[in-house]
N, C-alpha and C positions, 0 to 999 in steps of 0.2 A: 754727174759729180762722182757716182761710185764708179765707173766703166775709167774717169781721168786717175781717180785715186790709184786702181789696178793694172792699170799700164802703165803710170809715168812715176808711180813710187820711189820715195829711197829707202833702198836696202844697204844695211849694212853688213857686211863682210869681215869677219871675224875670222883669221887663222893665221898661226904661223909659221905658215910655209910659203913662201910670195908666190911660187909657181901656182900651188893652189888659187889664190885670190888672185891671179891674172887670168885662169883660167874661170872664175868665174864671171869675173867681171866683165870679160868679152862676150859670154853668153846672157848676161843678164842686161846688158847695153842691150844686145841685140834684139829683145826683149820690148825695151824699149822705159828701161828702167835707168834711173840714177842711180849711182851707187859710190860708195864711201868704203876704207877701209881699218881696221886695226890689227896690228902684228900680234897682241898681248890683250889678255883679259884686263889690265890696268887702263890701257891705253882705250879700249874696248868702250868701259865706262866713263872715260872721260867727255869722249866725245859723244857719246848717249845725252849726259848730264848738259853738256854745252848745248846741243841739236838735236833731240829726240829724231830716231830716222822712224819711217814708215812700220818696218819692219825689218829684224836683225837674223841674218845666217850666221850661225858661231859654230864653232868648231869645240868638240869638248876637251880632245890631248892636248893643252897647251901649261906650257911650262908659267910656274909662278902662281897663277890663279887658273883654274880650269875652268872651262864652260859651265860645269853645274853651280858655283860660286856665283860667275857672273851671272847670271840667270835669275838666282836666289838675289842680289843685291837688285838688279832691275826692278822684277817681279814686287820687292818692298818697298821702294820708294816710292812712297805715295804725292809727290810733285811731277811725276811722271805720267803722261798719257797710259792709257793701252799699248804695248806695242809688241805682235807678237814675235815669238821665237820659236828659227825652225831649228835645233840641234845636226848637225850632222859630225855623224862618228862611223869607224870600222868597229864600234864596238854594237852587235846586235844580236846581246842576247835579253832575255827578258825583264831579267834583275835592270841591266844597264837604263834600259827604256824608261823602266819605273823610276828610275834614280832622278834620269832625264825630265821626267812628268813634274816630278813631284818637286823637283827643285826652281819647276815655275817654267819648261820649256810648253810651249802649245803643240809642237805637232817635232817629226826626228823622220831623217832623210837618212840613208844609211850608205858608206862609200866602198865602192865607187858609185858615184850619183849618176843614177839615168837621166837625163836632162828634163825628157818630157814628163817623168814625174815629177822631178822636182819644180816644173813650170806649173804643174797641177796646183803644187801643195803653194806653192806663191799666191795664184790666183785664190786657193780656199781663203787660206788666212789673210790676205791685205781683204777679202769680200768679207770675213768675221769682223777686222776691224774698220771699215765702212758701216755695217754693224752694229756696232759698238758704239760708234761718235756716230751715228744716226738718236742711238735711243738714248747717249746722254744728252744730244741736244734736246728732245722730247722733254726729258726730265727734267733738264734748264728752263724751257720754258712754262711746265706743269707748275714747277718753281716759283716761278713770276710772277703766272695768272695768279697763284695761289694768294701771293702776297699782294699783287693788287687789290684781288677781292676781299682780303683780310681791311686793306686799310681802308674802300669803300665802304664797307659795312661797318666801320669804328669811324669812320671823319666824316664830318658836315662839308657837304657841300661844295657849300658859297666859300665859306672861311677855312677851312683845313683844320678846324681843329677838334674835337672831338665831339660827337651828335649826342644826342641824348641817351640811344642804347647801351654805348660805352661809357660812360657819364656815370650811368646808374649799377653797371656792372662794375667800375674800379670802386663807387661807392658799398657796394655789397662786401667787397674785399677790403679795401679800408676799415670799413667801420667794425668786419670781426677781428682784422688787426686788431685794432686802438683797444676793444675788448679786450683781447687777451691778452697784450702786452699793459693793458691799461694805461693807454698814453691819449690825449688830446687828438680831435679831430675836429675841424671847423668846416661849417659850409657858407657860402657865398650864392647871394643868389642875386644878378642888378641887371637892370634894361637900360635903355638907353631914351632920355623921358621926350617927352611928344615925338615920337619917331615918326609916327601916321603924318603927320604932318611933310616930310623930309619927303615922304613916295607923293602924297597929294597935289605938294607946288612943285617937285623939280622931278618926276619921274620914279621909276620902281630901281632902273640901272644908279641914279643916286643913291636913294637908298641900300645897295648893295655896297655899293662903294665905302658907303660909312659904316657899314655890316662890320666890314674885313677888317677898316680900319681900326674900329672899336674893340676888334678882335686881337691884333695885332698886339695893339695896348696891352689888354690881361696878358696875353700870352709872356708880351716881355717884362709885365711887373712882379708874374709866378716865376716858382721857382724851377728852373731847368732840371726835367726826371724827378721829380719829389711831387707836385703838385699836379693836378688835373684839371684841366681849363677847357669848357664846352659849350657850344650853343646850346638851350634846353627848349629853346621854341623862341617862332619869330626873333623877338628883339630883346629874348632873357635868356641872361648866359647864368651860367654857373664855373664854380671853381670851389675845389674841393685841399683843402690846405691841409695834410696830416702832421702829426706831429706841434699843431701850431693852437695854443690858449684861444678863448675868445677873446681875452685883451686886444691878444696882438692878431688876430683876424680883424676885427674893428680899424686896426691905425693900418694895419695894410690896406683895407676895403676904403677906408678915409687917403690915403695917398693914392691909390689907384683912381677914385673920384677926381681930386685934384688934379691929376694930370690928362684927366678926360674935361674937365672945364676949361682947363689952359689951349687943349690941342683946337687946332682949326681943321677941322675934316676936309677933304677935295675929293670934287666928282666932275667929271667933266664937264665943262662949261660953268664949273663955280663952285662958292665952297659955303661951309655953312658952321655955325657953331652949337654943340649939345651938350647939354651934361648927363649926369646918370644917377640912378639911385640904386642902393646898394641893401639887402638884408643879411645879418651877419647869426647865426646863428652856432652853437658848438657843443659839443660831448665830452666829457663828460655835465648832464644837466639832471637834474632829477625831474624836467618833463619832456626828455629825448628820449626813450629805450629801444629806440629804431633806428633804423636808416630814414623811413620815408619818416618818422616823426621828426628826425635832422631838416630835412627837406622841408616839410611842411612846416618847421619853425621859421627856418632864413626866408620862404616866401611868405610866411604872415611877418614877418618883420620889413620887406621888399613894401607890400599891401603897403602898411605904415608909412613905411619912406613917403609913398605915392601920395596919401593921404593926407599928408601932413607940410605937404610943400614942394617934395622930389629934391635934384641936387642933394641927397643929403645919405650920410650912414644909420642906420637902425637897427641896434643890437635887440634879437629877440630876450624879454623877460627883462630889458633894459625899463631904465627910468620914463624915457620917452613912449617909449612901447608899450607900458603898463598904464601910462596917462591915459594914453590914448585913448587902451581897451575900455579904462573905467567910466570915461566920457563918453564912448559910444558904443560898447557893449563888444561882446569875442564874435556874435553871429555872423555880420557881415565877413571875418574872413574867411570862411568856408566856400561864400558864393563866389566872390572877385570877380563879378560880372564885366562881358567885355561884350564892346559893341556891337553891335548886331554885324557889320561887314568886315568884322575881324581886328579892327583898330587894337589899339591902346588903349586899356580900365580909364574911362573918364571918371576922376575922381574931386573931390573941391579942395581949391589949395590957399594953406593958410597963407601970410605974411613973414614967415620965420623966417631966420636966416637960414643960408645953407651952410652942411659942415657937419661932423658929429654929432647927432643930437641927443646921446645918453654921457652918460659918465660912465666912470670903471673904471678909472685907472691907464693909463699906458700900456701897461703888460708889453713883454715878449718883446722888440722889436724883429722886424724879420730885413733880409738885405733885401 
């Protein structure tokens, strides 16, 4: 590739005097180069901007705009490749050269041009810009990797949407937000209820399937760049809603349910119907002062959901939630013991209906 770039190059040809540029252009065909021309530094840059050549021979005497102008506009356009420039001029004295350098020429041939040097200086600079678009493609893809592994190490998996690492890193940054602005921040914590069952009758690849799809769901109920939406483990997700009351955490977490009851999930070879339960917990609380206390509120309110019937929303330090505790004591949610081969909390379930099961008001609605 770099041996086709340095012999089959287009040079352009800058000057104006035609005999000059007919005489190069015959030597530099011969070469076995392409080549283009312009009479004027106007005309020069035009066709620069329309066709980036390989590299440009200019001449610096030219009337209107001189070679060191044009050089200088090259050299700034930054929608421009690399491309170098050789100056050639009868002007060589040392002031001239530096004028040349510094106004953005790479290398300066001095006239009358010896050929086989200037065949040298061809071959250096089209080899510097091989080079060059060698190591920016390196850095293109230095580029890439980077941001693949970036979004590896932040996305789950199965579902694409954010793992637990990132989950809990945008929650560390949210919640000293909502501090210091002192605004509202809600957490979401819901599974999706007898899941173990879904891998047991139909396969682990079913169960995947209704992974993604349940995933799909929150993602399109949250809100686009404002909200955080993540697997937290196996078949419990979270979602982290800033800015948003636990009013309206709750009728969001209750409409997102709903439309996880109505959906018919599909895996191949068939489909099957679930619902989910949901723990709704928020900050400002006077027994939140944390991040992981936010956390540890929505999954002991999650606990409850499970406990009390599933299908259903459970606002922590809600009506529901408080019943509960007082009938069956706070202990158990610290354990939330889960089956020995990794299942789903088997838990005992009452008769209630499914649906919000605290009060509070409305609050907020969110779109």
């Amino acid at each position: 590739m770099g041996d086709e770039l340095e012999t089959s190059a287009r040079i352009l040809i800058v000057d104006d005097h035609e005999d000059n540029v007919e005489l190069l252009r015959a030597r530099l065909e011969s070469w076995g180069y392409t080549t283009e021309s312009a009479m004027d530094g106007g005309q020069a840059l035009e066709k620069v901007e329309a066709s980036p050549p390989d590299l440009i021979l200019l001449d610096v005497m030219m009337p209107h705009m001189d070679g060191m102008e044009v050089a200088r506009r090259v050299k700034s356009n930054t929608n421009l490749p690399f491309i170098p420039i050789i100056m050639q001029t009868a002007l060589d004295t040392t002031e001239d050269k530096v004028e040349g350098l510094e106004a953005g020429a790479d290398d300066y041939i001095t006239k009358p041009i010896e050929f086989p040097e200037l065949k040298a200086r061809l071959k250096s600079m089209l080899r510097i810009k091989r080079l060059q678009e060698e190591l920016e493609e390196r850095e293109r893809q230095l580029l890439e990797a980077n941001e693949r592994l970036r979004y590896m190490s932040q996305t789950d998996g199965l579902t694409g949407i954010d793992n637990r690492r990132h989950l809990e890193q945008q929650l560390d940054s949210m919640f000293a937000h909502a501090k210091r602005l002192n605004e509202p921040l809600s957490c979401v914590m819901c599974d999706l209820d007898r899941f173990k069952a879904v891998n047991d009758s139909y396969g682990h690849q079913a169960g995947d399937a209704v992974l993604k799809q349940f995933a799909r769901i929150l993602k399109n109920e949250a809100r686009e760049k404002v909200d955080r939406v993540g697997r937290y483990g196996g078949e419990e997700f979270m979602l982290l809603l800033p800015g948003t009351v636990l009013d309206a955490a709750v009728t969001f977490s209750e409409r997102v349910r709903k439309e996880v009851e109505s959906r018919t999930f599909t895996f191949d070879g068939g489909t099957i119907k679930r619902t989910a339960s949901f723990g709704v917990a928020g900050w400002p609380h006077p027994r939140v002062a944390s991040c992981d206390a936010l956390v540890r509120a929505a999954d002991d309110a999650l606990y409850v959901a499970k406990e009390t019937g599933r299908n259903r929303v459970i606002r922590f330090d809600g009506d529901a939630f408080n019943a509960h505790i007082a009938e069956h004591g706070s202990e158990q949610l610290g354990e939330k013991p889960k089956r020995p081969d990794g299942g789903e909390r088997e838990r005992p379930v009452s008769r209630e209906q499914p649906g919000i099961a605290d009060s509070g008001g409305a609050g907020e609605l969110r779109p």
